[in-house]
C-alpha positions in Angstrom: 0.0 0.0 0.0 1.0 3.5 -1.4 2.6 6.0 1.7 0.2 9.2 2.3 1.3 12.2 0.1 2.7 13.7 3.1 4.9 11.0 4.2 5.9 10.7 0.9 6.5 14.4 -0.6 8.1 15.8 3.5 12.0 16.5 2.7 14.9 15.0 4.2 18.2 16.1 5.0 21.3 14.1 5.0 24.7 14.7 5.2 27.4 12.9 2.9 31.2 13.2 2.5 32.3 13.5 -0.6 36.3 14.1 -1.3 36.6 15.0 2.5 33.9 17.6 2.4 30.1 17.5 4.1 27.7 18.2 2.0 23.8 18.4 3.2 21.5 17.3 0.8 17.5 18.0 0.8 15.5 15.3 -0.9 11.5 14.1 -0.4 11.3 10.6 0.7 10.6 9.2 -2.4 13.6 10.5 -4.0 15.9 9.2 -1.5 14.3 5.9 -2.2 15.0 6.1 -5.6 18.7 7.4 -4.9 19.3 4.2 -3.6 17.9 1.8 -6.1 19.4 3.9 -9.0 23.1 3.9 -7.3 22.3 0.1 -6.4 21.1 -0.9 -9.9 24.8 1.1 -11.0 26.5 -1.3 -8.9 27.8 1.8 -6.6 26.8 3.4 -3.1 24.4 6.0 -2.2 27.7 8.4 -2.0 29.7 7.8 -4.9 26.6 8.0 -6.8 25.9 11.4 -5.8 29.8 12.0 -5.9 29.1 11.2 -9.7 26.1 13.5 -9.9 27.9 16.0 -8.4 31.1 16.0 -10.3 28.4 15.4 -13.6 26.4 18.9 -12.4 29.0 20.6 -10.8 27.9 24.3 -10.2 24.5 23.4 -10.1 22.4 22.5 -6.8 23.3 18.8 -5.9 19.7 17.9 -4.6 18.1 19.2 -8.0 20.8 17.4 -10.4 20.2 14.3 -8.5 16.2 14.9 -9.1 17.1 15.0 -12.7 19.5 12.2 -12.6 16.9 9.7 -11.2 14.4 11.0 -13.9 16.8 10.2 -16.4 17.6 6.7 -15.3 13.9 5.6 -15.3 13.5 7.9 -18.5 15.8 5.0 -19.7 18.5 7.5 -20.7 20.7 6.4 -17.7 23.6 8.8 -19.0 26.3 10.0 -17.1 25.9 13.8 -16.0 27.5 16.2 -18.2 31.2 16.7 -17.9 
């Protein structure tokens, strides 16, 4: 059975170390969910995925580029992030 929209869309927080550095990262539920099956279905962690994605989008807001990374892995485009 299907979570309540509002356990679903509230937003997370989570901190990761990437290269040494903390970064905090604001994701709904469902997103972080997804995180973890796309990075698991790449054969990699939660963190070097969205070491990837960050390196891929760098510039750009991590927590939006990994939105758009998950959309493009079940898009079927599964690409790496632009260099």
């Amino acid at each position: 059975m299907a979570r309540p929209f509002g356990e679903r869309s509230s937003i997370k927080k989570r901190s990761v170390v990437i290269d040494g550095r903390k970064t905090s990262v604001s994701l709904e539920n469902d997103f972080w969910e997804e995180v973890k099956n796309v990075a698991q279905s790449r054969g990699q962690t939660v963190v070097d995925f969205v070491a990837d994605v960050r390196k891929g989008y760098e510039g750009h807001n991590v927590s939006s580029a990994l939105r758009l990374s998950v959309l493009e892995h079940y898009r079927g485009q599964d690409k790496q992030p632009p260099a």
